[in-house]
N, C-alpha and C positions, 0 to 999 in steps of 0.2 A: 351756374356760370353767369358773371356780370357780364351787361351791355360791352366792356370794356376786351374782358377775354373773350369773348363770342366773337368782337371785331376781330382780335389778335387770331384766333383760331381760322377766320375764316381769310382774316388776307395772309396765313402764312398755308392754307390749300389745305386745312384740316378737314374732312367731311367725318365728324364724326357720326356713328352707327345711328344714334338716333334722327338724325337729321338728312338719312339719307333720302334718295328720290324714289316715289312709288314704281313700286316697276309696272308697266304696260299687263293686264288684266291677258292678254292673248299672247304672253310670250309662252315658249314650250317649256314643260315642267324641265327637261335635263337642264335648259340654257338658264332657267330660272336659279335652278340650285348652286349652279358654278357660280353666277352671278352673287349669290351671297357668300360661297366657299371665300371668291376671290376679297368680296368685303369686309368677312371676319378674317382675314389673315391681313390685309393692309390696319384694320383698327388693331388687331392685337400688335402689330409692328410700332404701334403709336406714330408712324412715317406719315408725315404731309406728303399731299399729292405733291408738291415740290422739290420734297426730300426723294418719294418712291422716284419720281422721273429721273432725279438726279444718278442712282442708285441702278435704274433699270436701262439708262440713254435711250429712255420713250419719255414723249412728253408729254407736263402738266396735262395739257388738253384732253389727251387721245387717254389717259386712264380715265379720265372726267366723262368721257364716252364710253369707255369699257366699264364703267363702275356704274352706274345709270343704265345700261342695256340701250346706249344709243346706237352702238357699234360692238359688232360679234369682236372680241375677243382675237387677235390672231397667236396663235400656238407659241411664237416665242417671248409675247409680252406676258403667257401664264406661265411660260416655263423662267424667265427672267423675275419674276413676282416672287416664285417657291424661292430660288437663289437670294433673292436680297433678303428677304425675313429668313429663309435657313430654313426651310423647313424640306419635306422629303417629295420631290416634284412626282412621282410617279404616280401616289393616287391621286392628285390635283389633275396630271394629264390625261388619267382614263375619263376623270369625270368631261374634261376639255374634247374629248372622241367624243362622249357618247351625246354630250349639249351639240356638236358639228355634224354630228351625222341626223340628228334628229332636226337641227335646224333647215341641213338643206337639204334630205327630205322630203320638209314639208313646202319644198322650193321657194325659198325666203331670198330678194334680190336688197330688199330694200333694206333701211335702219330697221331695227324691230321695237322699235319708239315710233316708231313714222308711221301715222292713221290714217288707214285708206281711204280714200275719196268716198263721201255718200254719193250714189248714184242714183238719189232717188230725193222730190220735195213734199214735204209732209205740210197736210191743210189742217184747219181747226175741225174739221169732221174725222179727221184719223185716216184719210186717203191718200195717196200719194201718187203725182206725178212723176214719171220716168225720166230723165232726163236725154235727153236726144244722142241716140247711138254716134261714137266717133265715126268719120265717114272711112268708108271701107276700102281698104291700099286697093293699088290695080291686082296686084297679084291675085289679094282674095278675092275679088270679083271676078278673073280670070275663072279661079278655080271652080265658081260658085256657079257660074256659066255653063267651063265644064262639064261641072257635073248635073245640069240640068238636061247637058244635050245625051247623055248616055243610053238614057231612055227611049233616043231616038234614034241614033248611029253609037250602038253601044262597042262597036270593035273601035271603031277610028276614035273615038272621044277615051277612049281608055288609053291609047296608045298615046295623046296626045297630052294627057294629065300625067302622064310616065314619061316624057321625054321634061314635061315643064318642071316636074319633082325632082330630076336628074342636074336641071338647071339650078336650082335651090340649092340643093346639097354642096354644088361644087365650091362656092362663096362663102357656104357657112363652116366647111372642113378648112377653106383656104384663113378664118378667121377663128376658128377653135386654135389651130395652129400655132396664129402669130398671139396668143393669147398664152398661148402654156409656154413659148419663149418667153414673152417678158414676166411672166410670175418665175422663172427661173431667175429672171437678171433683177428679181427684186430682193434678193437675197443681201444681207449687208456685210460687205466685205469686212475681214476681221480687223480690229486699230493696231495690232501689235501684233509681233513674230518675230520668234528665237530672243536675241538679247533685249532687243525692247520690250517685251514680256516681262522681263525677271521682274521682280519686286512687287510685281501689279497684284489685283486684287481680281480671281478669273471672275469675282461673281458682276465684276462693272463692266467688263470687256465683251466682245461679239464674239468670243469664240464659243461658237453654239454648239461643236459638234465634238466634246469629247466623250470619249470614250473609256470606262474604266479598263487597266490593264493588269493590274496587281489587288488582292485585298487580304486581308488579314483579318482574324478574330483576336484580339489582345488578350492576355491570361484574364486580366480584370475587367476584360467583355467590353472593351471599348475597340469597336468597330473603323477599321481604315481601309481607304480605297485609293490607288495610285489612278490617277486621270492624267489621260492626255486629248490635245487636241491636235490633230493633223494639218488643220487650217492656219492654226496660228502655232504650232511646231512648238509648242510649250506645254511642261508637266504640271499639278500640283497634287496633294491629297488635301482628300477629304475625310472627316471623321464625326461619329457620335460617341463625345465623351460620356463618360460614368460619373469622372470626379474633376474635378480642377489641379493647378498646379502642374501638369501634364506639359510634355515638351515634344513639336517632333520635326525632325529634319527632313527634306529633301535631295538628297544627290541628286546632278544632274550626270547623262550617260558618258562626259568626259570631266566628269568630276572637279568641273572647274571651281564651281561653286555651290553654295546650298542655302536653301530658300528656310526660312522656319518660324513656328507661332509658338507662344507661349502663353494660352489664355489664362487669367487669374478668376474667371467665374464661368459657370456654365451658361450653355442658352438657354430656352424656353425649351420644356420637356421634348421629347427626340427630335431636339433641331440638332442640326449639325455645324461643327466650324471647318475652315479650310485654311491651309497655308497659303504662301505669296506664289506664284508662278515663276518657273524658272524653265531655259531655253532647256529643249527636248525635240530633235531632229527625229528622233524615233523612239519607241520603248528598250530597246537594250541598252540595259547600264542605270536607269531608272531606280535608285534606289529609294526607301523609306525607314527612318528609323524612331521608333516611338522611344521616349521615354518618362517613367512613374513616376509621380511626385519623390519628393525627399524622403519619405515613409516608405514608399516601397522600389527600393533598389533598383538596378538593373535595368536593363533596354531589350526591346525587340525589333529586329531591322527583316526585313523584304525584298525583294527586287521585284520588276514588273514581268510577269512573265506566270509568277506564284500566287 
């Protein structure tokens, strides 16, 4: 690659594989491997970081953090990642468990890029100075107190480090609380519902929460699955073809209209394509109808429910 393209690559948000950033020597091996999972499926996409955000409505930045291990990953930008390159999210999200369970765990608050403070000065003999303890809250001093006088009035110094625990607790329940409220209300609302839906492309949209309701085996082993979303009240399928030339419709449950793809080449081995989204108040009436190239005859249709 010339001086020329390397600029081009890098102001159009290319990170390609060989150029990525070392990852931190003390990240955990799960978070580590999702960390590459996620990198070779963005380089095989050939997608600039500008194109994936475009693609994913996360931005440049925040993959630039996810792809570098400056920032854990959150669950819908890997499940939005599998969706835009096509590929099958579900082992992507076991390995997304098992890096989140092992990271916080090992009780990790901070970036896992971010290098913890020395706490200690190193001389030219190999010795090192301690650097001077932060000074110690009133609390812990209370407590420290406490429990120096136990030894002496061991009933009343007990009963009094159990009333000052009881005082603790109630501020720290009253802040777990107002904390798991707003990680609810950070959920993003969906952009589209029912007829604003139709045509759209479910894999650019927020509608994060459907649910398969119909699938099928095709004769010629090309796999379809009716998906809906409740949040944004709109259907489409999804499918892994076999062959190309392939066509397939969606009814919607008052048959007003019908959404439909007709790819002329396949994806990248078991990735999958999808149709356009059409409104869907509910699964009944949700139809699907596939049909074979011009070589092999005939159609097969579904309903949701089958």
């Amino acid at each position: 690659m010339n001086h020329v393209e390397k600029g081009r690559s890098h102001a159009m948000g290319h990170l390609p594989g060989s150029h990525w950033r070392t990852l931190p020597h003390n990240l955990p091996a799960a978070y580590r491997d999702l960390v590459k999972d996620l990198r070779h499926l963005k380089d095989r996409s050939r997608l600039s970081l500008t194109e994936l955000g475009q693609k994913t409505a996360i931005s440049k930045s925040s993959w630039e953090r996810y792809l570098n291990a400056k920032q854990f990953p959150p669950r819908h930008a890997v499940q939005a990642l599998c969706r835009a390159v096509q590929v099958d999210e579900e082992a992507v999200l076991a390995r997304w468990e098992r890096a989140d369970a092992e990271w916080n765990r090992g009780g990790n608050t901070s970036s896992p890029a971010e290098p913890k403070p020395d706490q200690s000065t190193a001389h030219a003999d190999g010795s090192h100075d301690k650097e001077p303890a932060a000074p110690r809250s009133p609390i812990r001093r209370a407590l420290l107190a406490a429990s120096a006088l136990i030894t002496v009035r061991p009933r009343a110094t007990t009963a009094a480090v159990l009333l000052l625990c009881t005082a603790m607790l109630a501020p720290a329940a009253i802040i777990h609380a107002s904390y798991g409220a707003g990680r609810a209300s950070d959920a993003r609302p969906p952009i589209c519902r029912l007829r604003s839906c139709e045509g759209r492309d479910p894999l650019t949209t927020a509608c994060e929460d459907p649910v398969t309701v119909g699938s099928r085996m095709a004769a010629d082993g090309t796999r379809l699955e009716i998906r809906l979303s409740p949040s944004c009240q709109a259907g489409w399928v999804r499918s892994w073809p076999t062959h190309r030339d392939f066509r397939i419709e969606v009814t919607s449950p008052d048959g007003h209209a019908q959404a439909a793809t007709t790819p002329t080449a396949l994806p990248t081995a078991g990735g999958m394509v999808t149709t356009t989204m059409i409104a869907a108040a509910h699964a009944t009436g949700l139809r699907c109808c596939y049909y074979p190239s011009a070589g092999r005859p005939g159609r097969e249709c579904f309903n949701a429910g089958s």
